[in-house]
C-alpha positions as CSV (number, residue, x, y, z in Angstrom):
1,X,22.6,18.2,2.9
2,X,25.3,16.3,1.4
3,X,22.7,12.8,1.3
4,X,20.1,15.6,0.0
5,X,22.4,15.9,-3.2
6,X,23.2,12.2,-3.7
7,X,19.9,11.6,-3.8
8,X,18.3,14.3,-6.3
9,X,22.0,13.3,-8.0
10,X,20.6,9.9,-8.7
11,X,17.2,10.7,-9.7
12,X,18.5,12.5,-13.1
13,X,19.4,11.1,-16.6
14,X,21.9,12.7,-18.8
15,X,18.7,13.3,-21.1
16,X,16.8,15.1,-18.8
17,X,19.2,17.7,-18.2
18,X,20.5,18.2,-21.7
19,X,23.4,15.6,-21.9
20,X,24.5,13.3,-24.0
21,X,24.7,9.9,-22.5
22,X,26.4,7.7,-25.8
23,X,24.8,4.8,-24.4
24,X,28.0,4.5,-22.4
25,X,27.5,2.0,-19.6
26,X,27.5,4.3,-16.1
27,X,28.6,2.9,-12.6
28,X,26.5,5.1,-11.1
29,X,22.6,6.1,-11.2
30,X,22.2,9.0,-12.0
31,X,24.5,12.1,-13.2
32,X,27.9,12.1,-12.1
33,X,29.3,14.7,-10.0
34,X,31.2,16.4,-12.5
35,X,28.4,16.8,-14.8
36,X,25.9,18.3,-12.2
37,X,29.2,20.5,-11.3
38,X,29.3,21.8,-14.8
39,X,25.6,22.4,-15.1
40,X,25.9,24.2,-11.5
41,X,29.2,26.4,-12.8
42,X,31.1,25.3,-9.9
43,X,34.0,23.2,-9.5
44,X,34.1,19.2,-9.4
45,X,36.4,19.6,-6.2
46,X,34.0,21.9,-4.5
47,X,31.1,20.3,-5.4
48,X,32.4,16.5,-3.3
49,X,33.4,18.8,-0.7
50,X,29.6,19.7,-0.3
51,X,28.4,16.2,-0.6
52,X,31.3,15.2,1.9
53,X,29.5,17.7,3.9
54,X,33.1,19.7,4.5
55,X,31.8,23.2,3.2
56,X,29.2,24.2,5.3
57,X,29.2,28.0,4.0
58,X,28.0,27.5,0.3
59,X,26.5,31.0,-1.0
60,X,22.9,31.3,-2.0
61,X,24.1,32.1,-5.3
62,X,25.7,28.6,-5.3
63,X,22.7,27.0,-3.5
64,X,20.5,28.4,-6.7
65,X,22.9,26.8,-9.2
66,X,22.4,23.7,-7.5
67,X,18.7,23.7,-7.3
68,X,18.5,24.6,-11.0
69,X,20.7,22.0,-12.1
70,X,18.9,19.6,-9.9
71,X,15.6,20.5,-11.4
72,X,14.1,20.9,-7.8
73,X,10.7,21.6,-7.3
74,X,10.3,25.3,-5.2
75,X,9.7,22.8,-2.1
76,X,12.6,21.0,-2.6
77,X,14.4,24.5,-3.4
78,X,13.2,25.7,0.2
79,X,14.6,22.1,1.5
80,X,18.0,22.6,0.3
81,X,18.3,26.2,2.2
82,X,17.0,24.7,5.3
83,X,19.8,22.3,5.0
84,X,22.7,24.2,4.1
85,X,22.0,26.9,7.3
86,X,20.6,24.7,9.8
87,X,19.8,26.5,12.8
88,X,21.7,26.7,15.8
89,X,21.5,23.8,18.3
90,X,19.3,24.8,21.0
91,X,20.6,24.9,24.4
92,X,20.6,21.8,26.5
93,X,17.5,21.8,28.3
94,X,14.3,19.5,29.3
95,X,12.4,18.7,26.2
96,X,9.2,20.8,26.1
97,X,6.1,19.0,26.2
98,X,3.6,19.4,23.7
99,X,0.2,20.3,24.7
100,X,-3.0,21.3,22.8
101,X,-4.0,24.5,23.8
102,X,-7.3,24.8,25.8
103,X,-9.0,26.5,22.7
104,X,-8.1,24.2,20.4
105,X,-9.1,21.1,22.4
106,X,-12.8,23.1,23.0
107,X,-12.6,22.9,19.1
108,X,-11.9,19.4,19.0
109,X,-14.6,18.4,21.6
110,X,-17.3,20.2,20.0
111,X,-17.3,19.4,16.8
112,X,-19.5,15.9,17.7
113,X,-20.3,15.1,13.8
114,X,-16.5,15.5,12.4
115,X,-13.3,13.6,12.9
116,X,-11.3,16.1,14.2
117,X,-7.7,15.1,15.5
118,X,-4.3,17.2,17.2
119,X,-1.2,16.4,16.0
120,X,2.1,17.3,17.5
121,X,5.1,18.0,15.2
122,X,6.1,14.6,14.5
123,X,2.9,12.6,14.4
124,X,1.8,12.3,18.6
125,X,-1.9,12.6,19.2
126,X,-2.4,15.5,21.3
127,X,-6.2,15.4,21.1
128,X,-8.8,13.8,19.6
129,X,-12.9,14.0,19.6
130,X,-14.5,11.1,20.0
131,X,-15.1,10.4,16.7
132,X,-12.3,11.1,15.8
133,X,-10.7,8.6,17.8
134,X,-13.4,5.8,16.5
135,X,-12.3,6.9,13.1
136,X,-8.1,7.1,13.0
137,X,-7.9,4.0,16.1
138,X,-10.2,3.1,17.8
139,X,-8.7,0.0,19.3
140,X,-6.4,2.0,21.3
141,X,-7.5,3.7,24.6
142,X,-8.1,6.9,24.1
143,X,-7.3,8.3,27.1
144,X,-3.5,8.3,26.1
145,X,-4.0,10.8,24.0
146,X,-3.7,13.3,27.3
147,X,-0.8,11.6,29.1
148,X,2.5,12.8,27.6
149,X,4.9,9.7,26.8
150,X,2.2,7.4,26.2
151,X,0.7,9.5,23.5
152,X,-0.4,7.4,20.2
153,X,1.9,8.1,17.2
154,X,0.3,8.3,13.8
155,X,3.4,7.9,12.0
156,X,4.5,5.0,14.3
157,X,1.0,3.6,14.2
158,X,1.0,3.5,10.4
159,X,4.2,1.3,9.8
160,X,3.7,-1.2,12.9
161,X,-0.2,-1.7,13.7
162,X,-2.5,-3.8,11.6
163,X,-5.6,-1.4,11.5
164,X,-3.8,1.4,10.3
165,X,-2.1,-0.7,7.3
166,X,-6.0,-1.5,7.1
167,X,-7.5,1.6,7.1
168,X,-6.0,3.3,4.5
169,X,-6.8,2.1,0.9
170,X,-3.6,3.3,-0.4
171,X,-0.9,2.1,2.2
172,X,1.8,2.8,0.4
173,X,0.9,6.1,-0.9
174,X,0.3,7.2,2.6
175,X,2.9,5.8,3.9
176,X,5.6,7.8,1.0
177,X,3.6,10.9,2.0
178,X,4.2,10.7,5.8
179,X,7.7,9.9,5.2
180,X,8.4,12.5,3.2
181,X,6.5,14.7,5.5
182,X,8.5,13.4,8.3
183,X,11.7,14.4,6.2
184,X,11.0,18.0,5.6
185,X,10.5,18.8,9.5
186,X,13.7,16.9,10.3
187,X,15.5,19.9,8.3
188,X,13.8,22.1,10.7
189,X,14.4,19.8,13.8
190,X,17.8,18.2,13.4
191,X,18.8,17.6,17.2
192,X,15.2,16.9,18.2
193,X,16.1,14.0,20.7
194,X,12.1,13.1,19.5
195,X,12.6,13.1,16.5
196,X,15.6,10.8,16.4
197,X,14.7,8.2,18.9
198,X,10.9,8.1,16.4
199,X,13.3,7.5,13.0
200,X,15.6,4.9,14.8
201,X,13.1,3.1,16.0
202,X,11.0,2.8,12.6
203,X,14.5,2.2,10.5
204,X,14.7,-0.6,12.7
205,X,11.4,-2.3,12.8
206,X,10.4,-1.4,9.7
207,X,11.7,-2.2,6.1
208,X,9.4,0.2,4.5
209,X,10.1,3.1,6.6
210,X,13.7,2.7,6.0
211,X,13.5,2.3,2.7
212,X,11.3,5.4,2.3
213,X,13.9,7.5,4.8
214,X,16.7,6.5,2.5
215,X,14.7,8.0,-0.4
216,X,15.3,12.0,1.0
217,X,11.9,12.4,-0.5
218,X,10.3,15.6,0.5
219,X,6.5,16.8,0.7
220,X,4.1,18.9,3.2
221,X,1.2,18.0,4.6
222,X,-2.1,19.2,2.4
223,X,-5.8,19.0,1.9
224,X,-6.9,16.0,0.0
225,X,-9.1,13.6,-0.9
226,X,-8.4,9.6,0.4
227,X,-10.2,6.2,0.2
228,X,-10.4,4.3,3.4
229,X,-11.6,1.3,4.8
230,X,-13.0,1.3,8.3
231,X,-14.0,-1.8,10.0
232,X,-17.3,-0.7,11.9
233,X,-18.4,1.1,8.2
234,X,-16.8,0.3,5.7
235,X,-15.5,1.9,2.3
236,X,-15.6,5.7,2.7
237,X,-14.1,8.3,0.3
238,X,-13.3,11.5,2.9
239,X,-11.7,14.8,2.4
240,X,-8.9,15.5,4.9
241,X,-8.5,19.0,5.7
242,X,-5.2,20.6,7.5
243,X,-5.1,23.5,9.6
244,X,-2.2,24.5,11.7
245,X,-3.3,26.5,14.8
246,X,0.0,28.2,15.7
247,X,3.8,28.3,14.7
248,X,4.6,24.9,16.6
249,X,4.0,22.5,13.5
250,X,0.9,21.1,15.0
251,X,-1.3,19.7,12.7
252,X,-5.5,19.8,13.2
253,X,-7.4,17.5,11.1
254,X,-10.5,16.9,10.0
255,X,-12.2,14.3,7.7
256,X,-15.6,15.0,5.9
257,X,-17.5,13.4,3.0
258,X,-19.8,15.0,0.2
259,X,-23.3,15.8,1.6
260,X,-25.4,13.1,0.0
261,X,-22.7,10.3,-0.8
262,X,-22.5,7.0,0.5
263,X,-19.5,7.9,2.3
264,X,-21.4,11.1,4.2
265,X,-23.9,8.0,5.2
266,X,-21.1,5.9,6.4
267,X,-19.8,8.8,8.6
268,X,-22.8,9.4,9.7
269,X,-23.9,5.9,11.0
270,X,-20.0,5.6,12.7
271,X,-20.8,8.8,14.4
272,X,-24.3,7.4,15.9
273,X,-22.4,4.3,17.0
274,X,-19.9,6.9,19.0
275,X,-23.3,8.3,20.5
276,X,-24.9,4.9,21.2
277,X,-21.3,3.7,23.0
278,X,-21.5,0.8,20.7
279,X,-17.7,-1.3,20.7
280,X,-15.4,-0.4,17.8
281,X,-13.9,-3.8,16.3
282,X,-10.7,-3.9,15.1
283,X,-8.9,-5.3,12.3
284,X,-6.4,-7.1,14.1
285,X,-5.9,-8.1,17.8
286,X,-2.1,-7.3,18.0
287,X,-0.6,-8.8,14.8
288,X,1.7,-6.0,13.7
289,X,1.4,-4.2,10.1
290,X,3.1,-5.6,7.3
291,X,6.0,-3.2,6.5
């Protein structure tokens, strides 16, 4: 909570909250502690012991004045809660697998003419139809999709390998958004051993991912509309739709393009070459993604 602060802290001007700056030169970005203490009504001294992470029973009347003075967004809002009454650590146990439910995966297999994919909670491919594996990657085998611990990782997939920095137009917009993603759960799964060995791992091998983590930038996962580029068919503009089939954080996905557009065509021919078993190229043999 306390790096939640620092970093909303830093993201404000004296300006945009009302203060007067005097074109004094500041040592720090941002407002100062004492000022976002005033606006909040609470003490200076209080206030560090919050970011020091040495009060861990701030009231919600407290947590309110915070988020007002902060100027967070109701997400954000929600965020800061989560953080300041994290839930108690589970006991220690074998980590549940995540599975698709049989249901779901009948879902997934028969819809033939839409990308459909199964997310688990922090990015593993649970499922996939077949075009929606020759859509998202289809360099990799998709067989691993059904063998816990050698599941595909979206999120790992789109800072290390090349046809995922490819395949999205907009790199680093997707790449903010599934960080930021990525930050929200981890308020909701703190001692997730998954979770932890996932972020270490990126921070480590990837620059951008790091960077991004460090932001405490927070968003969900919505419905929108995204530019990619697919090396069996080229430019297509799809509309990714999110559905979440139970309580678990699972994520189902689908992509689909406007009846009539070029992109609808483009899907269209990708999902004959599925039919016709015709080899998916791939951007890049093994060269890793530029991070």
């Amino acid at each position: 909570m306390g790096e939640f602060l620092q970093s909303r802290r830093a993201g404000l001007r004296p300006e945009d909250v009302g203060l007067a700056s005097y074109g004094e030169r500041r040592r720090v970005a941002g407002l100062r502690r004492e000022e976002l203490a005033q606006l909040a009504g609470v003490s200076v001294s209080y206030y560090i012991r919050l970011e020091q992470g040495q009060s861990q029973n701030a009231s919600d009347e407290v947590l309110a004045a915070l988020a007002r003075a902060l100027r967070l967004t109701e997400l954000e809002r929600r965020h800061l809660f989560t953080l300041a009454r994290p839930a108690a650590p589970a006991a220690a146990r074998a980590p549940e697998v995540e599975r698709a439910r049989p249901g779901v995966r009948q879902l997934i297999d028969a819809m033939s003419d839409v990308p459909a994919v199964l997310l688990g909670r922090f990015g593993d491919v649970l499922a996939w139809n077949r075009l929606g594996h020759a859509f998202l990657a289809g360099h990799v085998d998709p067989s691993l999709a059904g063998r816990p611990g050698e599941r595909p990782n979206k999120v790992r997939m789109l800072f290390l390998d090349a046809h995922m920095r490819e395949l999205y137009a907009d790199w680093p917009g997707k790449t903010r958004e599934s960080v930021a993603y990525l930050r929200m759960l981890a308020a909701r799964h703190a001692d997730d051993p998954a979770l932890a060995a996932l972020v270490g791992d990126l921070c480590v091998r990837s620059p951008r991912f790091a960077q991004l983590w460090a932001d405490h930038a927070i968003d969900e996962c919505m419905a929108h509309v995204r530019e990619y580029r697919h090396p069996v068919v080229g430019r297509m503009t799809l509309v990714q739709e999110v559905m979440r089939p139970d309580a678990s954080d699972q994520l189902f996905l689908t992509w689909t393009a406007e009846p009539g557009s070029p992109s609808h065509a483009a899907l269209q021919l990708l999902a004959a070459a599925v039919r016709d078993g015709s080899p998916l190229p791939r951007f890049s043999d093994s060269a890793p993604a530029r991070s």
